[in-house]
C-alpha positions as CSV (number, residue, x, y, z in Angstrom):
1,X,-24.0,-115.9,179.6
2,X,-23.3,-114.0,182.7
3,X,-23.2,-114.9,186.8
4,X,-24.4,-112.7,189.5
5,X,-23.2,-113.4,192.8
6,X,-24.5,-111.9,196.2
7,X,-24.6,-112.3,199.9
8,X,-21.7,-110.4,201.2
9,X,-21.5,-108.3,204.1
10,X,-20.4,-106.9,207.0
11,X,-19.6,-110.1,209.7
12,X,-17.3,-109.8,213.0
13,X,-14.3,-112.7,213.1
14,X,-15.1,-115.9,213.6
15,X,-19.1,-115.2,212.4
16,X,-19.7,-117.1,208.8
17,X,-21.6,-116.1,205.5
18,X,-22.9,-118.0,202.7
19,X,-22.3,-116.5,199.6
20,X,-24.3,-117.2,196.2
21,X,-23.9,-116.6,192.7
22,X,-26.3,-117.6,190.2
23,X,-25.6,-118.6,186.4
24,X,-27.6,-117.2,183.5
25,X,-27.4,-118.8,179.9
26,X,-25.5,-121.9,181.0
27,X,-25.8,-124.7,183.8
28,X,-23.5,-124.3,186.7
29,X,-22.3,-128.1,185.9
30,X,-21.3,-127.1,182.4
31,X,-17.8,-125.3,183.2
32,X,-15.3,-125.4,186.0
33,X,-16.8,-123.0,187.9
34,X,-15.7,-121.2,191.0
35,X,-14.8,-118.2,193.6
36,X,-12.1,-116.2,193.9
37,X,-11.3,-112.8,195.8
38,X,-9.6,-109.9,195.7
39,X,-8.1,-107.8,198.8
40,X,-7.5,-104.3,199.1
41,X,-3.7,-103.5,197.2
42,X,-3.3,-107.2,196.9
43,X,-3.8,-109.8,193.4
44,X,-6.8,-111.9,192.7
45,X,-6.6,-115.4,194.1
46,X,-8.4,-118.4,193.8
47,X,-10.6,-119.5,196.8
48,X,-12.1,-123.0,195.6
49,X,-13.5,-124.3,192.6
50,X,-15.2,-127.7,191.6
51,X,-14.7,-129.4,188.6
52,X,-17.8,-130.6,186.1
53,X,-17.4,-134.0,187.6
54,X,-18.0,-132.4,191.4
55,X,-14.3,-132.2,192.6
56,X,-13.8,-129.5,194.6
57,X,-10.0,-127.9,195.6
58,X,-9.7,-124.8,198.1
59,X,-7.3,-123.2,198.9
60,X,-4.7,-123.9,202.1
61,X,-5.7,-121.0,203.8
62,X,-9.9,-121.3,203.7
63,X,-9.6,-125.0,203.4
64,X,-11.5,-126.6,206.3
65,X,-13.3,-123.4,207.1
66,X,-14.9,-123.0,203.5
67,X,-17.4,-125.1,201.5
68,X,-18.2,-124.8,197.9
69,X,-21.0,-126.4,196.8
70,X,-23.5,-125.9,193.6
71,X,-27.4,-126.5,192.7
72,X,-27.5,-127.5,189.2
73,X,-31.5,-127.2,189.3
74,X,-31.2,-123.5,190.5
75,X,-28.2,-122.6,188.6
76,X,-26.5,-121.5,191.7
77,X,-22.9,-122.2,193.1
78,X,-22.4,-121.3,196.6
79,X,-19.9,-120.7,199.0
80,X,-20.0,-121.1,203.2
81,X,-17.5,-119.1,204.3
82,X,-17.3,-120.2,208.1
83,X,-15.1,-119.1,211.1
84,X,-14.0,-116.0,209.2
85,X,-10.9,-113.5,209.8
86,X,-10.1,-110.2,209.3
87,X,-8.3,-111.3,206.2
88,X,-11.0,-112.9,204.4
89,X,-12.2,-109.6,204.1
90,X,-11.9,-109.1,200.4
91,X,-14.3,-108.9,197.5
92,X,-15.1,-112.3,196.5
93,X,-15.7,-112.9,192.4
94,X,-17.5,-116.5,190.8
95,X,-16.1,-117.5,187.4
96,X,-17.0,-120.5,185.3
97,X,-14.7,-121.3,182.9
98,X,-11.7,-119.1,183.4
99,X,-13.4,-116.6,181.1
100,X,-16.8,-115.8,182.5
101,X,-16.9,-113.5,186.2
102,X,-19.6,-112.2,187.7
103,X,-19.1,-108.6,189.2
104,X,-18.0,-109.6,192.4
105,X,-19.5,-109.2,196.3
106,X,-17.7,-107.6,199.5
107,X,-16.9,-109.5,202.4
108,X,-15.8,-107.2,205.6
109,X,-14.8,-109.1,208.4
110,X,-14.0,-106.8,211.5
111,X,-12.1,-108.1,214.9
């Protein structure tokens, strides 16, 4: 079982970017599944995750500017990362489960 997640990039502030990550050897409905990132000389942190029954949680500070959202068909979570700021830039990892991370994708914002 793996996930590989793409679509970062560079993006000035206030710009958006949809990020992907697609599951390989299990459904994306199967676990908990979710992103998290990581800043430069800073811990990981959880961004937003939904639950197998479809109940999503984000966190305070992406909450109304982030959407998670999955495609059980296409084995693919996603994540809209809208009016973003120079710290969201960070590299953003999926994990299902707790246990299972795909190798994460870098999101630059610049001001």
């Amino acid at each position: 079982v793996q996930l590989q997640a793409s679509g970062g990039g560079w993006v000035q502030s206030g710009g958006f970017r949809k990020l992907s990550c697609v599951a390989s050897g299990f459904h994306v409905d199967t676990y908990a599944i979710g992103w998290f990132r990581q800043a430069p000389g800073k811990e990981r942190e959880r961004v937003s995750c939904v639950s197998r029954s479809g109940s999503a949680m984000y966190a305070g500070s992406v909450k109304g500017r982030f959407t998670i959202s999955r495609d059980n068909d296409k084995k693919t979570l996603y994540l809209q990362l809208n009016s973003l700021k120079p710290e969201d830039t960070a590299v953003y990892y999926c994990n299902a489960q707790g246990t299972i991370w795909g190798q994460g994708t870098q999101v630059t914002v610049s001001s």
